[in-house]
C-alpha positions in Angstrom: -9.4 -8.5 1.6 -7.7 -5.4 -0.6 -7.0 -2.3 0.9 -9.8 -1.0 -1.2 -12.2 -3.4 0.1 -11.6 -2.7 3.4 -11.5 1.1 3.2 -15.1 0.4 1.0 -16.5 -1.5 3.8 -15.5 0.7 6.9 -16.8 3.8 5.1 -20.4 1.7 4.8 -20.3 0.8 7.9 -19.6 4.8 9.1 -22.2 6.3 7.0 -25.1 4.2 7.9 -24.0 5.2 11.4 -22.0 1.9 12.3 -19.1 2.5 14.3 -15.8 0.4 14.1 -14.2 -0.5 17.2 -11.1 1.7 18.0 -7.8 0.1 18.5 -7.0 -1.9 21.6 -4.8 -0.3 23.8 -4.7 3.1 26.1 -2.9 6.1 26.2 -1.6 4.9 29.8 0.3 2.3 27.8 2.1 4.5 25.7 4.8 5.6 28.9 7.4 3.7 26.9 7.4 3.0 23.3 7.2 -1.4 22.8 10.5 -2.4 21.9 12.6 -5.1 22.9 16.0 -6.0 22.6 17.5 -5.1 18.9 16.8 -7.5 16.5 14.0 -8.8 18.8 10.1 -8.2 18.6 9.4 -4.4 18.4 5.5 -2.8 18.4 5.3 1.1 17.0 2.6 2.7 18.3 1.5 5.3 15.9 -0.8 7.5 16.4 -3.2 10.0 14.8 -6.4 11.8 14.3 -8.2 10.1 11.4 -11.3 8.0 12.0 -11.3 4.0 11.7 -12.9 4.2 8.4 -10.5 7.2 6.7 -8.0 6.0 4.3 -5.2 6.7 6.8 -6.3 4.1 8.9 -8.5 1.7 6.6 -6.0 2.0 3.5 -2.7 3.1 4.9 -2.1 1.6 8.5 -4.1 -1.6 7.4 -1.4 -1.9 4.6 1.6 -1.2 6.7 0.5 -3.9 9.2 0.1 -6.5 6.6 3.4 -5.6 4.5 5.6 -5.9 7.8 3.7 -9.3 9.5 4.9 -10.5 6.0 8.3 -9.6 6.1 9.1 -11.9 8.9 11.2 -9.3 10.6 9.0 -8.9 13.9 8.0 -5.7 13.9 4.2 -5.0 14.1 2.1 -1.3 14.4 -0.2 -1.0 16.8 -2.7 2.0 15.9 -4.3 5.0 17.8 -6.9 6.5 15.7 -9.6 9.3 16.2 -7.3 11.4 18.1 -7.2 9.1 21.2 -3.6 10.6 22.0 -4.8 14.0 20.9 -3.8 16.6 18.1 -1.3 16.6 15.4 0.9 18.4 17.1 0.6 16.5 20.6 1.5 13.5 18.9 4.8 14.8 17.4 5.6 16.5 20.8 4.7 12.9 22.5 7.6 11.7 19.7 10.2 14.2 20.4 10.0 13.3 23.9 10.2 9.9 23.3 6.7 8.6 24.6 5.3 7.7 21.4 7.0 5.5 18.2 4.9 7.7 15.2 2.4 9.4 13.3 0.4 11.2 10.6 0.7 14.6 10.8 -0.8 16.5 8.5 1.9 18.6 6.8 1.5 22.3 8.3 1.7 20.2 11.8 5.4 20.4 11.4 5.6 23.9 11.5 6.1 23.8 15.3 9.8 22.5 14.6 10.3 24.7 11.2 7.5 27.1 10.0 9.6 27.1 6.4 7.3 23.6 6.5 4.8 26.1 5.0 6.4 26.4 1.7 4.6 22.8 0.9 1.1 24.2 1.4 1.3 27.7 -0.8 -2.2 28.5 -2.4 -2.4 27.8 -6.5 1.7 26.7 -6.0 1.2 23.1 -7.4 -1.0 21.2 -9.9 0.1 17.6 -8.4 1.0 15.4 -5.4 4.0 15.1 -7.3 5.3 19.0 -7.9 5.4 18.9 -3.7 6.6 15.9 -3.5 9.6 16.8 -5.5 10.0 19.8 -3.5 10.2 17.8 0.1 13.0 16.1 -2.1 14.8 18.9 -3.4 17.7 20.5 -1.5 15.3 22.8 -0.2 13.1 20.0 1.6 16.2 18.4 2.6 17.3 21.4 4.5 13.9 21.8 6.2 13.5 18.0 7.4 16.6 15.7 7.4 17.3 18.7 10.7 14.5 17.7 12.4 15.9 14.0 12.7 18.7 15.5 15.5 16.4 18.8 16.9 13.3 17.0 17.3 13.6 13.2 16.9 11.3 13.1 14.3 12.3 11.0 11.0 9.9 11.8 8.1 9.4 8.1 6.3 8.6 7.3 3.1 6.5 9.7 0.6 3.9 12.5 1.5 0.4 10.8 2.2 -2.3 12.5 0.5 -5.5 14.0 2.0 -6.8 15.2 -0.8 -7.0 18.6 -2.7 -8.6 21.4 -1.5 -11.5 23.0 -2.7 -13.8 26.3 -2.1 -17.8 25.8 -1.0 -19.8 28.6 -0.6 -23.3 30.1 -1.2 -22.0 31.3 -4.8 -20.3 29.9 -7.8 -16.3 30.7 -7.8 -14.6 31.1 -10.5 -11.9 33.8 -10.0 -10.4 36.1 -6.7 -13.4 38.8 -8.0 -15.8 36.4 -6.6 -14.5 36.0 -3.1 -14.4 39.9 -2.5 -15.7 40.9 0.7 -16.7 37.1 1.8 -15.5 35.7 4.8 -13.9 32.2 4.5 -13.3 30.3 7.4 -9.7 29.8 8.3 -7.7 27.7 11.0 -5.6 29.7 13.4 -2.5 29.4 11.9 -0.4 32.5 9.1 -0.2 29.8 6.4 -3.9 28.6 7.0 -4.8 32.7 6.9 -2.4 33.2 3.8 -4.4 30.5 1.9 -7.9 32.4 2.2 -6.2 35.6 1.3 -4.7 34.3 -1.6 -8.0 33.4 -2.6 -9.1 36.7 -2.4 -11.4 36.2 0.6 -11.2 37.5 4.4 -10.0 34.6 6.8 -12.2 34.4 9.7 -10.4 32.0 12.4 -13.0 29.0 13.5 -12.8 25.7 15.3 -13.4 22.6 12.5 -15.9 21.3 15.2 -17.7 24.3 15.0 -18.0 24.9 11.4 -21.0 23.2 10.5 -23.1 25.7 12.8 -20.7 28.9 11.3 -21.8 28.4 7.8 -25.5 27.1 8.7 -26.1 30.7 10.6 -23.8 32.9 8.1 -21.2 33.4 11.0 -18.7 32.5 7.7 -19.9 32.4 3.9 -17.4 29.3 3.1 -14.4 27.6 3.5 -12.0 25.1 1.7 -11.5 21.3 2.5 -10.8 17.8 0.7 -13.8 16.2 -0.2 -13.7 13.9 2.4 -13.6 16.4 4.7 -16.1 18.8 3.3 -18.3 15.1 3.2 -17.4 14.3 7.2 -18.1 17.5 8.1 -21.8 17.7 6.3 -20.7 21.2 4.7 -22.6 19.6 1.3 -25.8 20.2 3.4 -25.3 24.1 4.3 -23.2 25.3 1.1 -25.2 25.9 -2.1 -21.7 25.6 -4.2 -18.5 23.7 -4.5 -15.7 25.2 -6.2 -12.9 22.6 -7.8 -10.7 25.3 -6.8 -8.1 22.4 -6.3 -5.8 25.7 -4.7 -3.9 23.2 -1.9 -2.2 20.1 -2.4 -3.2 19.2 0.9 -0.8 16.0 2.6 0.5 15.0 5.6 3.7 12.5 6.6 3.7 9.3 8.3 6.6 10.2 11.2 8.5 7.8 13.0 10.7 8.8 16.4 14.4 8.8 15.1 15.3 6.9 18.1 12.9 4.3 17.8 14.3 3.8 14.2 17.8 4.0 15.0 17.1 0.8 17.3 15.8 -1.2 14.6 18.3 -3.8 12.8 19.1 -3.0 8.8 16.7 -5.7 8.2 13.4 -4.2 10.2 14.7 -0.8 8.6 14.5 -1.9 5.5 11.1 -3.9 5.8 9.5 -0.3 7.4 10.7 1.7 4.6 9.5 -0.5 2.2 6.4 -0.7 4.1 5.6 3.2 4.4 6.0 3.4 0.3 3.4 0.9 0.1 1.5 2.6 2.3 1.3 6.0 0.5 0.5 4.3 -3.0 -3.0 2.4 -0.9 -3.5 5.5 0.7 -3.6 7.5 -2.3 -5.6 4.9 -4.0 -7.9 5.3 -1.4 -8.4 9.4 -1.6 -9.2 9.3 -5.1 -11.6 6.8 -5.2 -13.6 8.4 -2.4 -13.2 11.5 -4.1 -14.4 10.1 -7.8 -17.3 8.4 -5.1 -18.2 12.0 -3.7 -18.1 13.7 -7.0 -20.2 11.3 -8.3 -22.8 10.8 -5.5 -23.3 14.7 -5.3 -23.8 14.9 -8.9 -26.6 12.6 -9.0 -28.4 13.6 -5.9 -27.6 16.9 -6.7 -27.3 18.1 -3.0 -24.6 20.9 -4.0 -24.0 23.0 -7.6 -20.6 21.2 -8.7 -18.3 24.2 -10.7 -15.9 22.3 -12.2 -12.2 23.1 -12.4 -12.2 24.3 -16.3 -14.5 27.2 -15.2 -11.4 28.3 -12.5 -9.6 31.3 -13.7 -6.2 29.8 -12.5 -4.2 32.1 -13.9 -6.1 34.7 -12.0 -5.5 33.5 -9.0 -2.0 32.4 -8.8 -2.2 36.2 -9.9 -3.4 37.1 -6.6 -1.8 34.3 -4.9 1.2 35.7 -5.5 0.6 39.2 -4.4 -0.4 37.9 -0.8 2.5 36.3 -0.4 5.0 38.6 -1.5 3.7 40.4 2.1 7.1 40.3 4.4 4.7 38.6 6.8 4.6 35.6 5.7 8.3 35.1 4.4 8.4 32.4 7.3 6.3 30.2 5.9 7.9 29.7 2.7 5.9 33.1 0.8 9.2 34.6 -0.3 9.5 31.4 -2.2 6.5 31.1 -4.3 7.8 31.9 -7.8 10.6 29.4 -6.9 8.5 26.6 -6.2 5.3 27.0 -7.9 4.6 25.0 -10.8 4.8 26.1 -14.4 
């Protein structure tokens, strides 16, 4: 079965209410990452906080499990989805103390070792994947990660996964900063989370994901900005009258392996993983954009939220604004004071 079918099938499955079963294994078993002797049989335990059916785990884990059973090299994954080892940022602390093999973090997750991590998630900065990607190569991105190998144990493999572009929904149609005026946005608790609302010309009003449905439902916030499959898992389709192809946020995250747990491996299984986590980004981002070009499609037809496409979005007015916000000395540490050098032409 492709890596499409599969992710097709788990997300059938999850929206007719069918749940997958989670991974084998227990967070008790992760006191010592599974490796043998070098050269011998080695298990990575990777965890993070996607569901069974989401990409990361249908497309992108599935993927890396296959392409390294078929390398012959003995080293297998063993997955811990749905946040069974808890957040983002738990997982990379259980890495830097050596308790856990990898992860997915989404990008602003590594702003606990470097908040300059922040310069890959500026508002209106890129129009692609790609322009961030080449700036996590560049010697900028080199200076910010290849560090964090040493200070943190944490070895960023392979290309940036996607999650899918952000995008504004809200009671009204946005087209420009103007529109956003006085609204409040929800925001996660975070400076380059805050930054991103601001530079869309809204107030940031810090709530929990969890609790978001019930925010915008009772007018606690008037929006907020998400991938489509995140705007779809959260339900925010049902209790937004508009959705804005703002596409402001590139939004990505790594797939992060200890440093220590690499440096074990042989040439061979170093090879076979890094061959493995670039095939796992291109079935990933297969994944993302089918379910987006899905989403799109389904809420045309059903019509269960006004669709304002991206040629409507005054851009140009908003990297206007986008810029202004993060000229603010404020947010210099997280990559603001960069903007004109990164952003995309």
């Amino acid at each position: 079965m492709s890596t499409h079918q599969s992710f097709n099938r788990h997300r059938r499955l999850t929206r007719h209410g069918v749940l997958a079963a989670l991974v084998a294994g227990s967070v008790a078993a992760l006191a010592a990452c599974g490796q043998d002797a070098e050269g011998g049989e080695v298990t990575l335990r990777i965890g993070h906080t996607q569901g069974d059916a989401h990409p990361y785990q249908a497309c992108g884990i599935e993927h890396l499990q296959s392409e390294l059973e078929a390398s012959g090299t003995g080293v297998s994954v063993q997955a811990f989805p749905n946040a069974q080892l808890g957040s983002n940022e738990d997982n990379l602390t259980a890495i830097q103390g050596g308790e856990l093999d990898g992860a997915i973090p989404g990008v602003g997750s590594l702003s606990i070792f470097d908040q300059r991590v922040g310069v890959l998630e500026l508002a209106f900065a890129y129009d692609s994947l790609n322009d961030v990607q080449q700036v996590m190569d560049s010697e900028l991105g080199q200076e910010i990660f290849e560090p964090l190998r040493e200070s943190a144990n944490v070895r960023v493999l392979g290309p940036l996964w996607p999650l899918g572009t952000r995008h504004v929904t809200a009671n009204v149609p946005v087209t420009s900063p103007q529109d956003l005026q006085g609204l409040k946005l929800r925001s996660q608790d975070t400076p380059s989370s805050r930054a991103t609302v601001e530079a869309l010309g809204a107030s940031a009003n810090p709530i929990n994901f969890t609790e978001l449905y019930l925010a915008l439902s009772q007018g606690v916030v008037d929006g907020q900005e998400n991938p489509l499959n995140q705007i779809d898992f959260g339900k925010f389709q049902e209790v937004q009258e508009h959705l804005s192809l703002t596409g402001h946020v590139q939004n990505a995250s790594t797939l992060v392996v200890s440093e220590s747990s690499y440096s074990s491996l042989t040439a061979e299984q170093q090879d076979a993983l890094d061959s493995a986590a670039n095939g796992a980004q291109e079935a990933v981002a297969a994944c993302i954009a089918d379910i987006d070009d899905e989403l799109l499609e389904e809420w045309r037809v059903t019509d269960v939220i006004e669709i304002v496409d991206a040629e409507q979005i005054d851009r140009a007015a908003f990297r206007e604004q986008a810029r202004q916000v993060y000229s603010d000395p404020q947010y210099a540490d997280i990559g603001g004071d960069l903007y004109d050098d990164v952003a995309s032409d």
